[in-house]
MOPAC internal coordinates of N, CA, C and O (Angstrom, degrees):
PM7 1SCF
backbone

  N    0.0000 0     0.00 0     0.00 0    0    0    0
  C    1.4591 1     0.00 0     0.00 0    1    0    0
  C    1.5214 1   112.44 1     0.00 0    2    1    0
  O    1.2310 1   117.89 1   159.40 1    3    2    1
  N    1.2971 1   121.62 1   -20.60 1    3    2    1
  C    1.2562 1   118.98 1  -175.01 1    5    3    2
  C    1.7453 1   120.01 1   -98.62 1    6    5    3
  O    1.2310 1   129.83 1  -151.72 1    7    6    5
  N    1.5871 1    98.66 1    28.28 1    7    6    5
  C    1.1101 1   117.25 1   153.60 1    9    7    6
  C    1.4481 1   154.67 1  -114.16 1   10    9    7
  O    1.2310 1   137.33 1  -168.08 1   11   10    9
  N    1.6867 1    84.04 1    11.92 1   11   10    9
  C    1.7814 1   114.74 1  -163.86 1   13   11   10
  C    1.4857 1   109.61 1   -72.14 1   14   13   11
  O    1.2310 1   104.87 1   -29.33 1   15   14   13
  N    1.3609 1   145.59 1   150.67 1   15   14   13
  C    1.3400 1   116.96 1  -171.21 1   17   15   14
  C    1.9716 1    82.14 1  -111.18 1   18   17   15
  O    1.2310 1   132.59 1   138.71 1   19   18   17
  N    0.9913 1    93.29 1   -41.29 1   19   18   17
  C    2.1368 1   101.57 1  -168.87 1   21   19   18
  C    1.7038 1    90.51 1  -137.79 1   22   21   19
  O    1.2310 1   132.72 1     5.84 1   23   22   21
  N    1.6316 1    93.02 1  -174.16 1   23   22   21
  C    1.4137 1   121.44 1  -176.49 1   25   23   22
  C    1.4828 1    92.94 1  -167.72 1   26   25   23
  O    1.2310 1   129.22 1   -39.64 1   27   26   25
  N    1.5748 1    99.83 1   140.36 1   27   26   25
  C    1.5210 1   112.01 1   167.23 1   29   27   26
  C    1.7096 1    97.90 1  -134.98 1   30   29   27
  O    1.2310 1   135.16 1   -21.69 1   31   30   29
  N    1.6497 1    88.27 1   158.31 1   31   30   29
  C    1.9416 1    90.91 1   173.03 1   33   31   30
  C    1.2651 1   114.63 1   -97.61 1   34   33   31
  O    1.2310 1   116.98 1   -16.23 1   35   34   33
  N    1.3414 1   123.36 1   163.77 1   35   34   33
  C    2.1707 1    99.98 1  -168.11 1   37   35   34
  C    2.0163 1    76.20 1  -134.55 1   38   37   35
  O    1.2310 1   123.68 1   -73.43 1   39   38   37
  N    1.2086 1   110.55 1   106.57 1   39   38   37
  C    1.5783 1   125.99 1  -159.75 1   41   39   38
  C    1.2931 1   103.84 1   -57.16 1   42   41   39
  O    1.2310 1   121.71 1   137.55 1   43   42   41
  N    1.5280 1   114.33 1   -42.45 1   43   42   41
  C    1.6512 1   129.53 1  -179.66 1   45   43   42
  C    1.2403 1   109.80 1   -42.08 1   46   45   43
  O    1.2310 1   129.92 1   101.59 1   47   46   45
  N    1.2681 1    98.48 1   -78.41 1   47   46   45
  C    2.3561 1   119.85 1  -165.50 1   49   47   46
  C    1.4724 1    87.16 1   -74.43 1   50   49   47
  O    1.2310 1   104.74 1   170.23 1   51   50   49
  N    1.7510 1   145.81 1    -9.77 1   51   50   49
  C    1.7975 1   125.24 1  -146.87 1   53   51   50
  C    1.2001 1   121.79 1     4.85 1   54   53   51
  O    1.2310 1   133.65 1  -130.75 1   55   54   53
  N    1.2453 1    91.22 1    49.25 1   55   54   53
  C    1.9471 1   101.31 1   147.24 1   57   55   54
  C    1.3390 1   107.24 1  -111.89 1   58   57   55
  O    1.2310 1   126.95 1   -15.89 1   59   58   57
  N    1.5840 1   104.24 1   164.11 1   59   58   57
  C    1.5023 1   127.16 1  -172.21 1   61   59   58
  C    1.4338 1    94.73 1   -85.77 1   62   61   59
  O    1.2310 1   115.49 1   -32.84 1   63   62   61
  N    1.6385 1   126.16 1   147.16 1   63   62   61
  C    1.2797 1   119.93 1   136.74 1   65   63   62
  C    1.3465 1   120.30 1  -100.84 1   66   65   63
  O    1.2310 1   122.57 1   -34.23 1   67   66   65
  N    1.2510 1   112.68 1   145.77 1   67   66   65
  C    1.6743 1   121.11 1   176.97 1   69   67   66
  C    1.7073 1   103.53 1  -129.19 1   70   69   67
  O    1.2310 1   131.70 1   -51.46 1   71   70   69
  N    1.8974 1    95.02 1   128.54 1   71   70   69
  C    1.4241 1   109.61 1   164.50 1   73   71   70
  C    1.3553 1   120.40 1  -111.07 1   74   73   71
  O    1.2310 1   130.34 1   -60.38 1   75   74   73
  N    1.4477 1    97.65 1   119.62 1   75   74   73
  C    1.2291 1    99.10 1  -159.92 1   77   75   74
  C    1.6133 1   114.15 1  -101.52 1   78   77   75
  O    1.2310 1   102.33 1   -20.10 1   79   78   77
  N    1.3464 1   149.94 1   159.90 1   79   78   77
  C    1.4956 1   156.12 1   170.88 1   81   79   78
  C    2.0783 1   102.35 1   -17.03 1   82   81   79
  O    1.2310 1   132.62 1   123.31 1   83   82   81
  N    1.6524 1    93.23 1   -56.69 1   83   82   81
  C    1.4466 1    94.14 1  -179.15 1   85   83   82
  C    1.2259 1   110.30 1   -76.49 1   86   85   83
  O    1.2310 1   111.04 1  -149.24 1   87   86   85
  N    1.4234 1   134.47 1    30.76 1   87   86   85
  C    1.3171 1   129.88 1   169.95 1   89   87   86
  C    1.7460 1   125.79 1    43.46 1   90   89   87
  O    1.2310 1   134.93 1  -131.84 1   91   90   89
  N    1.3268 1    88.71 1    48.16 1   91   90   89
  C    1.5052 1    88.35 1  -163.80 1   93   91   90
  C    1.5196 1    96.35 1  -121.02 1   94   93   91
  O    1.2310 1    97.64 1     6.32 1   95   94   93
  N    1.3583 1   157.46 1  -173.68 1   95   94   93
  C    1.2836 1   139.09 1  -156.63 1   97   95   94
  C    1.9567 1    73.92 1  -155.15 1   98   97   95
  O    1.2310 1   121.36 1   -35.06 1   99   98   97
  N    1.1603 1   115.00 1   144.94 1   99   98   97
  C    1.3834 1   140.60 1  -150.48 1  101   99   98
  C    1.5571 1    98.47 1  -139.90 1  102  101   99
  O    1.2310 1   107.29 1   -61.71 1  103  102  101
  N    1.1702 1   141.29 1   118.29 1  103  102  101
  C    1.4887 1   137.41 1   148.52 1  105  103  102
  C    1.3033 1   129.85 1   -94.19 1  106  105  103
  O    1.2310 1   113.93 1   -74.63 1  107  106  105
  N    1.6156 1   129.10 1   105.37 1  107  106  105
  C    1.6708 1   111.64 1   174.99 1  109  107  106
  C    1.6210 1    96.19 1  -123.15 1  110  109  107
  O    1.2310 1   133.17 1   -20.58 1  111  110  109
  N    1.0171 1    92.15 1   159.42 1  111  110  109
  C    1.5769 1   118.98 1  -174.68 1  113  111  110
  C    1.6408 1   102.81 1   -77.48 1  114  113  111
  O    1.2310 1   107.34 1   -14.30 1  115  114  113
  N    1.1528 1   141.20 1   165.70 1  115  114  113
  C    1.4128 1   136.12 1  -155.10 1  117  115  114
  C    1.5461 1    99.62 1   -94.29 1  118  117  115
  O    1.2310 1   122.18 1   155.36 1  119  118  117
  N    1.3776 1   113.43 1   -24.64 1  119  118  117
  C    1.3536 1    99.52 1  -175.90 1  121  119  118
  C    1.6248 1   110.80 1  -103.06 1  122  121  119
  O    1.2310 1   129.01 1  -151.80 1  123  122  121
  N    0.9579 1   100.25 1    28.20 1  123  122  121
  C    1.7815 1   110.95 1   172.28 1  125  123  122
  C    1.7156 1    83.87 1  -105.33 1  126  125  123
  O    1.2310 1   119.83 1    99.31 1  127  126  125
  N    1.6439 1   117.93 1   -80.69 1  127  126  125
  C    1.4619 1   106.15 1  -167.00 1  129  127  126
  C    1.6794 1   116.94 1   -38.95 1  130  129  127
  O    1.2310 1   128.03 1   125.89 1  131  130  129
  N    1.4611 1   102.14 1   -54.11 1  131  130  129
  C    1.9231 1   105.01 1   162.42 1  133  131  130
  C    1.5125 1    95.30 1   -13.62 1  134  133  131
  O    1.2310 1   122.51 1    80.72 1  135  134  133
  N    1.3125 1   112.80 1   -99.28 1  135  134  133
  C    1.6573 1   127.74 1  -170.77 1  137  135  134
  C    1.5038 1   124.06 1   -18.06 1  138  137  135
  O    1.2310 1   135.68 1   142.20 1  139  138  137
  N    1.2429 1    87.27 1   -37.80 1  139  138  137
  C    1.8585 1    93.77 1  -163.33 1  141  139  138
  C    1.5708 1   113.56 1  -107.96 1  142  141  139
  O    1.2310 1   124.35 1   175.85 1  143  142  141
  N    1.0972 1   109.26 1    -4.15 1  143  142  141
  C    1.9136 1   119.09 1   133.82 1  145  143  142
  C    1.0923 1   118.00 1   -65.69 1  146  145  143
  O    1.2310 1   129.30 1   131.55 1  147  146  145
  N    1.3371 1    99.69 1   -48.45 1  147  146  145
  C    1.5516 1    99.70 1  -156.25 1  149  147  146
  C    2.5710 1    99.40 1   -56.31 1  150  149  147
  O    1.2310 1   141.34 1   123.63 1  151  150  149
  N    1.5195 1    76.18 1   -56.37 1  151  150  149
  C    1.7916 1    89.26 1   168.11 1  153  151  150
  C    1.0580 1   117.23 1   -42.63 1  154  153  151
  O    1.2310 1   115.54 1   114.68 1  155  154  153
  N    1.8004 1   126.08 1   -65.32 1  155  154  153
  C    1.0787 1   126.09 1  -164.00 1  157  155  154
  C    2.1815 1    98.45 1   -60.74 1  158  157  155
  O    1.2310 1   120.88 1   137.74 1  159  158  157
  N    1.3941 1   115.93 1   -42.26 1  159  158  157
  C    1.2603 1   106.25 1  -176.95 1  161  159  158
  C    1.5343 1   120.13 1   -76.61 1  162  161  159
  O    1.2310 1   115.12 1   168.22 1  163  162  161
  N    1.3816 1   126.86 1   -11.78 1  163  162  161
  C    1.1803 1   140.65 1   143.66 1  165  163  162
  C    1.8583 1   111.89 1   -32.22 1  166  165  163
  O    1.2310 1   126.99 1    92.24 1  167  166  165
  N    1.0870 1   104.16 1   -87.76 1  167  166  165
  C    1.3586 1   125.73 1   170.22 1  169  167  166
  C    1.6984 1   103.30 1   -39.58 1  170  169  167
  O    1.2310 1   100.85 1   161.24 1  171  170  169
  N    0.6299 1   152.41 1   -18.76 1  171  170  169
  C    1.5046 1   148.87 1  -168.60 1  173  171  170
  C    1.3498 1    88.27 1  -104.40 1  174  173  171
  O    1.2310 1   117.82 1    97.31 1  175  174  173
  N    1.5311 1   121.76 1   -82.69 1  175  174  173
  C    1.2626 1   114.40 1  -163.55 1  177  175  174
  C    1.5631 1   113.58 1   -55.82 1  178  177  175
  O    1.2310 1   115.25 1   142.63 1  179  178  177
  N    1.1050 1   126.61 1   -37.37 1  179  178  177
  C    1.5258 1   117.35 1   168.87 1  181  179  178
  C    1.6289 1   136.51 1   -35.31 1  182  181  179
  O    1.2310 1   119.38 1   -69.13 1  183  182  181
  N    1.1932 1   118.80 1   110.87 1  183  182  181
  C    1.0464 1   135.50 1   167.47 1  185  183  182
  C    1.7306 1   147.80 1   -13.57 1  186  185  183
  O    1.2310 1   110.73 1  -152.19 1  187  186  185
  N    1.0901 1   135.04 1    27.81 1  187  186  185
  C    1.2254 1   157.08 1  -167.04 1  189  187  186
  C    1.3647 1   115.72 1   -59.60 1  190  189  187
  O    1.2310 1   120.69 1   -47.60 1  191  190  189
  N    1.5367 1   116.29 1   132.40 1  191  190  189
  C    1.3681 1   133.79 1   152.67 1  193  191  190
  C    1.1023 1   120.79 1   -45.76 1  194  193  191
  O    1.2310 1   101.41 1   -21.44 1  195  194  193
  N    1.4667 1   151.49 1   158.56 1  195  194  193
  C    1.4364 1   146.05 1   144.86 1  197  195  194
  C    1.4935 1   116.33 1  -160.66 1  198  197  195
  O    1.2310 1   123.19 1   -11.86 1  199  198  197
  N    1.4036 1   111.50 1   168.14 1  199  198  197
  C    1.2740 1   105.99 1   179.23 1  201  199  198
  C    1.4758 1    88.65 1  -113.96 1  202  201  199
  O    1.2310 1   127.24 1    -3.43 1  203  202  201
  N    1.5155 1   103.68 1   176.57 1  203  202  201
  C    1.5208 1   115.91 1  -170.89 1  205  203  202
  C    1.8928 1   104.65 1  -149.55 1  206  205  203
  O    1.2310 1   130.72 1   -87.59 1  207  206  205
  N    1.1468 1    96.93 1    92.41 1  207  206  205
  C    2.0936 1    98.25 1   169.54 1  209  207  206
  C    1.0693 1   109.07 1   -88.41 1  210  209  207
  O    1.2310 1   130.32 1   -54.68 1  211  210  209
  N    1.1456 1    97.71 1   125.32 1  211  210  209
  C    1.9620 1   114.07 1   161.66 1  213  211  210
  C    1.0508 1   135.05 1  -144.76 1  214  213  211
  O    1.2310 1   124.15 1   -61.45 1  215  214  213
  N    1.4263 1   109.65 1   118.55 1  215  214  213
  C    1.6457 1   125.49 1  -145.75 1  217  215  214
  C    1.8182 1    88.68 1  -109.63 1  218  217  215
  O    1.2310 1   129.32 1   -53.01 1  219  218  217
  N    1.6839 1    99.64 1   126.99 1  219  218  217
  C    1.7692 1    97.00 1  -174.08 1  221  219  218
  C    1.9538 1    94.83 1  -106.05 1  222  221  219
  O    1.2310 1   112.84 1   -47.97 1  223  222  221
  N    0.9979 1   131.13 1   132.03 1  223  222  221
  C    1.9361 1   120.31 1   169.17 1  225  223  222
  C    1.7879 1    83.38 1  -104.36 1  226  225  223
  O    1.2310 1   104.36 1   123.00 1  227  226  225
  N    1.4860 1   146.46 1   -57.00 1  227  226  225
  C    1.4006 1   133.37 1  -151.85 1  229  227  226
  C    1.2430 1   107.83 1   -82.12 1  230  229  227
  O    1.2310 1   104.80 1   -63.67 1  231  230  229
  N    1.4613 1   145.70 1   116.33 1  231  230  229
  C    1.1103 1   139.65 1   162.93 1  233  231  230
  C    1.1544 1   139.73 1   -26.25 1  234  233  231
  O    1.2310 1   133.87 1   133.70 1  235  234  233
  N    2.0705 1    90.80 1   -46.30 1  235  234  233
  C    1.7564 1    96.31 1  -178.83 1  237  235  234
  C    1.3176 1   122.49 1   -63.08 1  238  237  235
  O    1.2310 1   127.31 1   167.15 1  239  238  237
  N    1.7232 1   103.54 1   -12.85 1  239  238  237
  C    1.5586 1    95.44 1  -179.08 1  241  239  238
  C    1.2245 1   107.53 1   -89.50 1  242  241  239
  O    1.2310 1    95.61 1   166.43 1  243  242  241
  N    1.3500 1   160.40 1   -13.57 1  243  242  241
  C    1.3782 1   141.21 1   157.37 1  245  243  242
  C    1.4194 1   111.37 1   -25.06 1  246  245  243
  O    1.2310 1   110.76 1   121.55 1  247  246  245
  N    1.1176 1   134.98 1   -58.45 1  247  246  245
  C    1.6863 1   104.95 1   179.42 1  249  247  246
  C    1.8163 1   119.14 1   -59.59 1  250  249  247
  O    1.2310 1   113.55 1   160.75 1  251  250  249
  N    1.2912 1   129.80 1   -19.25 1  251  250  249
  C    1.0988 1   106.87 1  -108.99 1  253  251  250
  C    2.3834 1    52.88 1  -106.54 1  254  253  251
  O    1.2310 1   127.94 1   141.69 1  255  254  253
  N    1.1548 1   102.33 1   -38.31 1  255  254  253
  C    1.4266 1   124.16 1   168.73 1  257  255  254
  C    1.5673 1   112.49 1   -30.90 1  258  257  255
  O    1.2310 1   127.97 1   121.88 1  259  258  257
  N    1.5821 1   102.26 1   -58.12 1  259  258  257
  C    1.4592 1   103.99 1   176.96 1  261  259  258
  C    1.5296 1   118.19 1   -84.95 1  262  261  259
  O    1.2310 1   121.79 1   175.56 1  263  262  261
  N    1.0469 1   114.18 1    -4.44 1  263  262  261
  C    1.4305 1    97.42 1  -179.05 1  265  263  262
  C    1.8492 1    83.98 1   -98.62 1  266  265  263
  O    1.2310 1   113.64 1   123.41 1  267  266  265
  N    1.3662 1   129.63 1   -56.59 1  267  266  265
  C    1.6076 1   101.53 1   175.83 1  269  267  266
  C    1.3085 1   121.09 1   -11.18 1  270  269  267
  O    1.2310 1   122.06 1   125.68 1  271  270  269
  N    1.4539 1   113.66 1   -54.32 1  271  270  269
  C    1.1327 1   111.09 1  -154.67 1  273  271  270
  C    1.7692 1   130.25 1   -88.53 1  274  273  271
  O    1.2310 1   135.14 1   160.59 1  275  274  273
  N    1.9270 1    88.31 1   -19.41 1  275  274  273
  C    1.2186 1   112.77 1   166.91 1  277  275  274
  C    2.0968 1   112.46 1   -78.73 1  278  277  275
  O    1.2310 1   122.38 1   168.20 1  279  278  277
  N    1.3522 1   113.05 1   -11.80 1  279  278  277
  C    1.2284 1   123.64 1   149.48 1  281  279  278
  C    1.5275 1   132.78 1   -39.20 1  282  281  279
  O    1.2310 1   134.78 1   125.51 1  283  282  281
  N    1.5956 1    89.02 1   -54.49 1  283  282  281
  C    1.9796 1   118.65 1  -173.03 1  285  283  282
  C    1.5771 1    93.06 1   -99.81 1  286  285  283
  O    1.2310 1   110.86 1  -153.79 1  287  286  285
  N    1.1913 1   134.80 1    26.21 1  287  286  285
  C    1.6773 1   115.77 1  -178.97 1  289  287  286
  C    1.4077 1    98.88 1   -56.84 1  290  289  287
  O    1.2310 1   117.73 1   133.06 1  291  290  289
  N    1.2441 1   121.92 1   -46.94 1  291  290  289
  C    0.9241 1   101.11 1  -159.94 1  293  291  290
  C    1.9616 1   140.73 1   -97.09 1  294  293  291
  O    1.2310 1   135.62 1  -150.28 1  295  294  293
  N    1.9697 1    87.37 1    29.72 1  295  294  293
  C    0.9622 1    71.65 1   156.83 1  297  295  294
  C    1.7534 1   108.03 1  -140.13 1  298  297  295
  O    1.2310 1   130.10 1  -138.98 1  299  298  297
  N    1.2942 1    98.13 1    41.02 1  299  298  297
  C    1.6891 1   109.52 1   174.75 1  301  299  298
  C    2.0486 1   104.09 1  -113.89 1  302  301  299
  O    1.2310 1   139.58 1   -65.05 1  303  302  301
  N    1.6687 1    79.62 1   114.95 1  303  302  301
  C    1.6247 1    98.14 1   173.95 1  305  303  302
  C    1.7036 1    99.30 1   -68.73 1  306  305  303
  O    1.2310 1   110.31 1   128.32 1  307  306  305
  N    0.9909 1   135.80 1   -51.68 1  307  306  305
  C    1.0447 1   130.86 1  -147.93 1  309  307  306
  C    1.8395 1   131.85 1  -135.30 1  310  309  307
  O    1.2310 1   108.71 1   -95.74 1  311  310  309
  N    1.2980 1   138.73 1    84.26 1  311  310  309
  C    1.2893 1   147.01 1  -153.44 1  313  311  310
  C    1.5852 1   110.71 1  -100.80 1  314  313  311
  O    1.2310 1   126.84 1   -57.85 1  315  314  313
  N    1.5966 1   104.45 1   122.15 1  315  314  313
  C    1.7112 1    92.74 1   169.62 1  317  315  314
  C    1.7477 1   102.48 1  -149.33 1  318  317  315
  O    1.2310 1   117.38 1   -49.35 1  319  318  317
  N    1.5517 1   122.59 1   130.65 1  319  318  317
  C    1.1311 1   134.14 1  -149.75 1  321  319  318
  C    1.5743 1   100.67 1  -115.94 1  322  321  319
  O    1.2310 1   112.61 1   -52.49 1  323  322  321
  N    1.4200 1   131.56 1   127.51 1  323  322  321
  C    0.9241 1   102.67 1   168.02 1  325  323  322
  C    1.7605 1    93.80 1  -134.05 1  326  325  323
  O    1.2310 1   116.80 1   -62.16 1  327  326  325
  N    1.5113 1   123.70 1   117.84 1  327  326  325
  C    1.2563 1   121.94 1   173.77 1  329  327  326
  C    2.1790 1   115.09 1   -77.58 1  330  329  327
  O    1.2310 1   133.91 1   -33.11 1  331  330  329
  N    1.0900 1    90.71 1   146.89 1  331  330  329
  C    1.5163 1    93.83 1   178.28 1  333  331  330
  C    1.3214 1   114.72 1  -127.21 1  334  333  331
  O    1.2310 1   124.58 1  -105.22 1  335  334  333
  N    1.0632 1   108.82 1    74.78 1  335  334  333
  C    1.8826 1   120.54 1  -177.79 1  337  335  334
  C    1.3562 1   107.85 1   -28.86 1  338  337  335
  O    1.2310 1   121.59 1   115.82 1  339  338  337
  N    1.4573 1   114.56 1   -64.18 1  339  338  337
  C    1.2453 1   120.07 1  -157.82 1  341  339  338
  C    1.4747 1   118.38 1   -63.03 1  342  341  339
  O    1.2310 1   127.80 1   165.61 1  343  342  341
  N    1.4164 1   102.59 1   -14.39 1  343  342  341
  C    1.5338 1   107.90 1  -167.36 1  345  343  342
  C    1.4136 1   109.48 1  -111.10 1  346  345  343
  O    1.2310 1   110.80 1  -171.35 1  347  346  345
  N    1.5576 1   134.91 1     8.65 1  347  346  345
  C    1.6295 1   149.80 1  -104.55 1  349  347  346
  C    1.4591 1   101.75 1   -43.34 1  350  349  347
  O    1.2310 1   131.96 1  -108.79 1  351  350  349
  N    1.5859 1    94.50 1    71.21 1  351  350  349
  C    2.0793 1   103.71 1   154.84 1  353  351  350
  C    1.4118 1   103.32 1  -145.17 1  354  353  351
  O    1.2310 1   136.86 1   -30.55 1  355  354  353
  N    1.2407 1    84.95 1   149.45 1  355  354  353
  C    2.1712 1   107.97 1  -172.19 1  357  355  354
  C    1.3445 1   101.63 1   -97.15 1  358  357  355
  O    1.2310 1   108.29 1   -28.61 1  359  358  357
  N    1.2237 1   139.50 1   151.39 1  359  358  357
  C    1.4340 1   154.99 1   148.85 1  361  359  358
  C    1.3279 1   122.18 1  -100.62 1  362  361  359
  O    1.2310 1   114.97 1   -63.65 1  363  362  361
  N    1.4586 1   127.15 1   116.35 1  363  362  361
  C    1.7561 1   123.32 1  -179.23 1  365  363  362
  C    1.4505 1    75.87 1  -124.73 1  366  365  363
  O    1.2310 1   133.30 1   -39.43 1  367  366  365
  N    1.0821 1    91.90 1   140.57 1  367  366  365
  C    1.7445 1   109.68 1   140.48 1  369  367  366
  C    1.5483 1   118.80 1  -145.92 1  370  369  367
  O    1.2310 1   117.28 1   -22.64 1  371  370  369
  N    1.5497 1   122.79 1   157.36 1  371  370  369
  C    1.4071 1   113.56 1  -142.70 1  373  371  370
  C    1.1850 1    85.10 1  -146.04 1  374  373  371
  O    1.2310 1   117.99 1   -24.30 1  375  374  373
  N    1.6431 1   121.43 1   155.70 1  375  374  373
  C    1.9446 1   126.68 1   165.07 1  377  375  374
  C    1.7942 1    90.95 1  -117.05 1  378  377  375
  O    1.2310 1   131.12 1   -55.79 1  379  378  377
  N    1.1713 1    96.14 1   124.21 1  379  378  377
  C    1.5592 1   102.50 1   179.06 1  381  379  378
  C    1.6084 1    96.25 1  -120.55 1  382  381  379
  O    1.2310 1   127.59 1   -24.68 1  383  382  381
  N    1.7954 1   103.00 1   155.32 1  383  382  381
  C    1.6184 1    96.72 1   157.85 1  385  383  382
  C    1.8652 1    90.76 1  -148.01 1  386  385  383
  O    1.2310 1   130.47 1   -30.06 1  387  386  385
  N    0.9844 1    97.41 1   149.94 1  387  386  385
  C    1.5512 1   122.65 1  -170.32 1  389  387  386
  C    1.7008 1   123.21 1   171.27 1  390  389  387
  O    1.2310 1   121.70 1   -21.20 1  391  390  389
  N    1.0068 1   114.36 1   158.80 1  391  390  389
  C    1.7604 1   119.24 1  -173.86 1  393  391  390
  C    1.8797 1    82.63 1   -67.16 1  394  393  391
  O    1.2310 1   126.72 1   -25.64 1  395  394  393
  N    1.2688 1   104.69 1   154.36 1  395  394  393
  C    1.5925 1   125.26 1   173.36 1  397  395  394
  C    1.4775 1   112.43 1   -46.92 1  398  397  395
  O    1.2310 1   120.68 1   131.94 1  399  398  397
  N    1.8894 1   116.30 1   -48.06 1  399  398  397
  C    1.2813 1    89.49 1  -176.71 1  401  399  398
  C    1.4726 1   134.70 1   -70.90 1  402  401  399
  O    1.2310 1   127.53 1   165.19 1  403  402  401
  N    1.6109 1   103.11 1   -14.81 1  403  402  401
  C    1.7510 1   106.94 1   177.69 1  405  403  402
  C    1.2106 1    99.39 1   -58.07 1  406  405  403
  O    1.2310 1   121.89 1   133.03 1  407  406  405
  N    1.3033 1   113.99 1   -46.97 1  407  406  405
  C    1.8306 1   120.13 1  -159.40 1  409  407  406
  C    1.4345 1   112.28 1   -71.93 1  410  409  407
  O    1.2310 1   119.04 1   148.75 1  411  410  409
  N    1.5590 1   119.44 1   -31.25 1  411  410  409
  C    1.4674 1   121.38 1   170.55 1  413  411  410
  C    1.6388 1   114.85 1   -69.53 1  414  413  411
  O    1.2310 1   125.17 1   147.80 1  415  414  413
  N    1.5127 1   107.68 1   -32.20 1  415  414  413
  C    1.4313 1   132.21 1  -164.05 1  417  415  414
  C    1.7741 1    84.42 1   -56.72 1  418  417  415
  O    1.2310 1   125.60 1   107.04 1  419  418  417
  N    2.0415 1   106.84 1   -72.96 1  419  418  417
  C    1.5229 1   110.38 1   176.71 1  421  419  418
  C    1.3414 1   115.78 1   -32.89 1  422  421  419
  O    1.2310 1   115.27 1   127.83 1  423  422  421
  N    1.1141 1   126.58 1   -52.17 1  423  422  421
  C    1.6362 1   124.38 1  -150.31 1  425  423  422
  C    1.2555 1    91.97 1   -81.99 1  426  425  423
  O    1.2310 1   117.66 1   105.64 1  427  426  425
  N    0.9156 1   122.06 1   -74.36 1  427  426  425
  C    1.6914 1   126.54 1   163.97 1  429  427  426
  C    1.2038 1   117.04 1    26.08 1  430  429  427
  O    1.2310 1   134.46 1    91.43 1  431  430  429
  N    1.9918 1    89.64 1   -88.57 1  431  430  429
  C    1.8419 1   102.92 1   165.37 1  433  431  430
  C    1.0938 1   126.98 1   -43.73 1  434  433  431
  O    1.2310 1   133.24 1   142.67 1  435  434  433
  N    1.2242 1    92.02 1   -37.33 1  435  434  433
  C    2.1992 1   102.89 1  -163.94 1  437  435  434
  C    2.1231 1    92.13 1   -62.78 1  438  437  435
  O    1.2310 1   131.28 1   120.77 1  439  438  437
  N    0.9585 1    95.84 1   -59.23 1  439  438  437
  C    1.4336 1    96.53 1  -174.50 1  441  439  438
  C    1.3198 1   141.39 1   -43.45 1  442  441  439
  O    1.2310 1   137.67 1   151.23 1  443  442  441
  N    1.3171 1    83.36 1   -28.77 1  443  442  441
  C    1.5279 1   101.47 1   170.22 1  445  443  442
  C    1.4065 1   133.54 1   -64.78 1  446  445  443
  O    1.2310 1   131.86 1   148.40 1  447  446  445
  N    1.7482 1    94.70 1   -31.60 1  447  446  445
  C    1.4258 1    96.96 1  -162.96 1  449  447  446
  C    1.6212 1   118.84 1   -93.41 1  450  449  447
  O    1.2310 1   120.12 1   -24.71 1  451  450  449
  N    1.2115 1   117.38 1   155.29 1  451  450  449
  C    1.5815 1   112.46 1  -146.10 1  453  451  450
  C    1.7150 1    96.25 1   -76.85 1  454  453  451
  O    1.2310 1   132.35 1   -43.76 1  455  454  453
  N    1.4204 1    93.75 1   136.24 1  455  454  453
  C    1.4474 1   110.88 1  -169.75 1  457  455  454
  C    1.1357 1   139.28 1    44.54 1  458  457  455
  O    1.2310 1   126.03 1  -119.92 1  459  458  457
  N    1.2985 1   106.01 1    60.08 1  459  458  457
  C    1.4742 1   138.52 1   167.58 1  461  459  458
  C    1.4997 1    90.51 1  -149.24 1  462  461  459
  O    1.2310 1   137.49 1   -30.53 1  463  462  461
  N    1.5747 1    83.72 1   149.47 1  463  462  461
  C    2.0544 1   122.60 1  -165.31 1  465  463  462
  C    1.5070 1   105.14 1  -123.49 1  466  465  463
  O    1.2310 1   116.15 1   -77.83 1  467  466  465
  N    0.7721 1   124.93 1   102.17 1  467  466  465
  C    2.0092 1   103.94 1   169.55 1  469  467  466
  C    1.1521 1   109.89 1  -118.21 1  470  469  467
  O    1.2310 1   119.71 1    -9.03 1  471  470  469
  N    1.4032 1   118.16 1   170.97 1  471  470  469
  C    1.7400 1   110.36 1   177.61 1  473  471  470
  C    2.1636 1    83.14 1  -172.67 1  474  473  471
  O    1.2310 1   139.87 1   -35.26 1  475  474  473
  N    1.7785 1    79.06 1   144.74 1  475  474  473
  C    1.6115 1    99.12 1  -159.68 1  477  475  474
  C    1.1531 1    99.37 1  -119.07 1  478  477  475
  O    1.2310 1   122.81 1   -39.22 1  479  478  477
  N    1.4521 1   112.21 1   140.78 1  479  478  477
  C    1.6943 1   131.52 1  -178.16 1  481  479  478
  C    1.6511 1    92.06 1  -121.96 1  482  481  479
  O    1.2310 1   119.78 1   -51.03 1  483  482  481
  N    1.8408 1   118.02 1   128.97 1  483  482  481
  C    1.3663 1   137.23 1  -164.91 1  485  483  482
  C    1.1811 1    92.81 1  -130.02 1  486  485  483
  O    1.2310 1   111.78 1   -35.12 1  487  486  485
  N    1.1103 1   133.09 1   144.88 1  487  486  485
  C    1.5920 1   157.76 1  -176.36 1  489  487  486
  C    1.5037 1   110.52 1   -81.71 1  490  489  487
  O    1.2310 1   104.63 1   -55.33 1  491  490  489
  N    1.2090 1   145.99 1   124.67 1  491  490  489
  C    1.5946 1   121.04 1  -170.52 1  493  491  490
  C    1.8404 1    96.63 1   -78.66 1  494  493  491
  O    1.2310 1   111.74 1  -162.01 1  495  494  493
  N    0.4677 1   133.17 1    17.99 1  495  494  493
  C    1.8127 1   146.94 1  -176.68 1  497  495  494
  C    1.2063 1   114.53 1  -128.86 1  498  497  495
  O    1.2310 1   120.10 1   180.00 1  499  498  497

């Protein structure tokens, strides 16, 4: 689905058309597209495990890191920090469970902020 560019309705047959990247013209009937929202929004809101790495090198961002994260407490089961003075980089890694967009929403932020890296492991369940 995340290759659709448009959709039109063709009033006659009420099927959808979809043009897609490969330029190819696609026909489903309304209660197929029905379905496959309905799935694709299924799947979103569903609930998922994940892990969460996050590697900090700038100092100043440790706060800005923990309060993200103190943001999402509630939906991280599990927190373990390990700072490395000698090397000046931080290690978090986190067990979160939440539907994808909270969890993309977190990483998101985290990513953004200058010098910090994260990268997320999702459960296919």
């Amino acid at each position: 689905l995340k290759e659709f560019i448009f959709f039109f309705f063709l009033k006659k047959s009420k099927k959808i058309c979809i043009f897609a990247f490969s330029k190819r013209l696609i026909f489903f009937s309304l209660e197929v597209i029905k379905n496959i929202l309905l799935i694709q929004k299924k799947l979103l809101m569903e609930k998922r495990l994940g892990s969460v790495a996050i590697v900090i090198t700038e100092k100043n961002s440790i706060p800005d890191v923990n309060d993200l994260i103190s943001l999402h407490s509630d939906i991280v089961i599990a927190r373990q920090g390990i700072p490395m003075n000698h090397r000046n980089i931080s290690f978090i890694s986190l067990i979160v469970e939440s539907e994808m967009n909270t969890i993309n929403t977190l990483t998101g932020k985290l990513g953004r902020l200058e010098g910090v890296e994260v990268k997320t492991i999702i459960t296919k369940q």
